[in-house]
C-alpha positions, 0 to 999 in steps of 0.5 A: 614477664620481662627479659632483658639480654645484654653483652656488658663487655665487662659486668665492673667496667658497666657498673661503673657507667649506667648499669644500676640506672638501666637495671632499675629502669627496664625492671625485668624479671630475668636479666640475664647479662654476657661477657662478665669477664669476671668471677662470683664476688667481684662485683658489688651488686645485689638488688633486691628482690633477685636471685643473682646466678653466676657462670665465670670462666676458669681464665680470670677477666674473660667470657663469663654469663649471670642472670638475675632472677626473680623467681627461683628456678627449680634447677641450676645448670651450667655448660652443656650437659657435661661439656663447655665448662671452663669458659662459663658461658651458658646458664639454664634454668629451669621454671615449672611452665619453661626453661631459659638459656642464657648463652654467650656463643664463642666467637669464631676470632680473625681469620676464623681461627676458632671456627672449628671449636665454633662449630662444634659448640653450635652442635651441641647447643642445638642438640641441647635446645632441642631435647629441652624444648621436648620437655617444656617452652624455651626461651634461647638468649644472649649474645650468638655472635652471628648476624643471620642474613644481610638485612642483620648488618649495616655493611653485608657485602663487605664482611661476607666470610668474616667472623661473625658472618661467614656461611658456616656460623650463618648456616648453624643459625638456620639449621637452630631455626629450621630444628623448631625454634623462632628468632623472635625479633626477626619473626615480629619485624621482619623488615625492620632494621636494628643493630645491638652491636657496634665497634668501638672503631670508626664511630661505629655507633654514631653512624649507626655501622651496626650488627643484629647479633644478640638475641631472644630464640623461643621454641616453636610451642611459644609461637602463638603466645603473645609477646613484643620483641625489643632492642634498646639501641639508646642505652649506652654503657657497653658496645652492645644494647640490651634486647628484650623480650615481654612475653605471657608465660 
């Protein structure tokens, strides 16, 4: 099976680049998309063959998660439990052999303003990708807003403390992984160095000024199922790139 995560940055600005084009291309069979910053039915797009599940903030032209599936789920979530709601940004489905998680983590904005609402929302994920991965595999993705460690951003030392890669987001990191769970990329290539984000400022991308921060978690009973983890930093079209995962389930 093929799963494809990407940050869209806005799922009608992509749409109007390459996005049908890549879709088409990696031919996943989950694709699953963050930042949609839209709501159900503004978008014209209904591939065939795809179930298409959307999860849009309250906020017109924020946040906002899908997926497009093609195998149907056996159950719909959105948010966690009862909680994180209004900003759509977590989709769960539930398949008979796993669950899929897709996530678009609240970044913690200059001068960590949001850090605290961060915090809390990385408990509760953990809590819940904990007691899902008691009932059967979990495949975690998406955009978590955080480079774990320095080999996950081109400039390390300079960014210590910002958003994105302040100690506390990097300790939620550690604590999800040391809970039961695989950073999947990291785990395969654990020198090899990719970034799936880049700003739009000082041709961040051209000079490759990069940050790893989206990502294919997989709960620890997957880790001796064969799987390959991908980033496709050549696809244009958004500020991030699609990852990837090809795993047997």
């Amino acid at each position: 099976m093929r799963f494809i995560s990407w940050n869209v940055n806005g799922f009608r600005a992509v749409l109007g680049k390459n996005f049908e084009e890549v879709f088409k291309t990696l031919d996943a069979d989950f694709f699953c998309l963050q930042e949609i910053k839209m709501q159900e039915g503004q978008a014209d797009f209904s591939p065939e063959g795809y179930r298409c599940i959307y999860n849009s903030a309250e906020r017109k032209g924020y946040s906002g998660t899908a997926i497009f599936t093609k195998a149907e789920p056996e159950e719909i979530r959105l948010g966690i439990g009862d909680k994180h709601l209004d900003e759509g940004r977590v989709i769960t489905l539930s398949f008979p052999n796993f669950y899929l998680v897709n996530c678009y983590v609240p970044n913690a904005q200059p001068g960590l303003k949001r850090l605290d609402y961060r915090m809390e929302f990385e408990d509760d994920m953990r809590r819940y990708l904990v007691d899902l991965s008691k009932q059967k595999p979990l495949i975690y993705c998406g955009d978590l807003n955080v480079a774990h460690e320095e080999i996950d951003l081109k400039n390390a030392k300079s960014n210590i403390g910002n958003p994105g890669f302040s100690y506390e987001e990097r300790g939620k990191m550690t604590e999800l992984l040391n809970a039961g769970f695989i950073d999947s990329f990291r785990n395969q290539n654990p020198d090899t160095i990719k970034y799936s984000w880049w700003s739009y400022r000082g041709n961040a991308r051209k000079n490759n000024t990069g940050w790893r921060i989206d990502y294919f978690i997989l709960s620890q009973s997957l880790k001796g199922t064969p799987y390959k983890a991908n980033i496709y930093d050549d696809i244009l079209g958004s500020d991030h790139c699609p990852v990837g995962l090809d795993i047997g389930l």
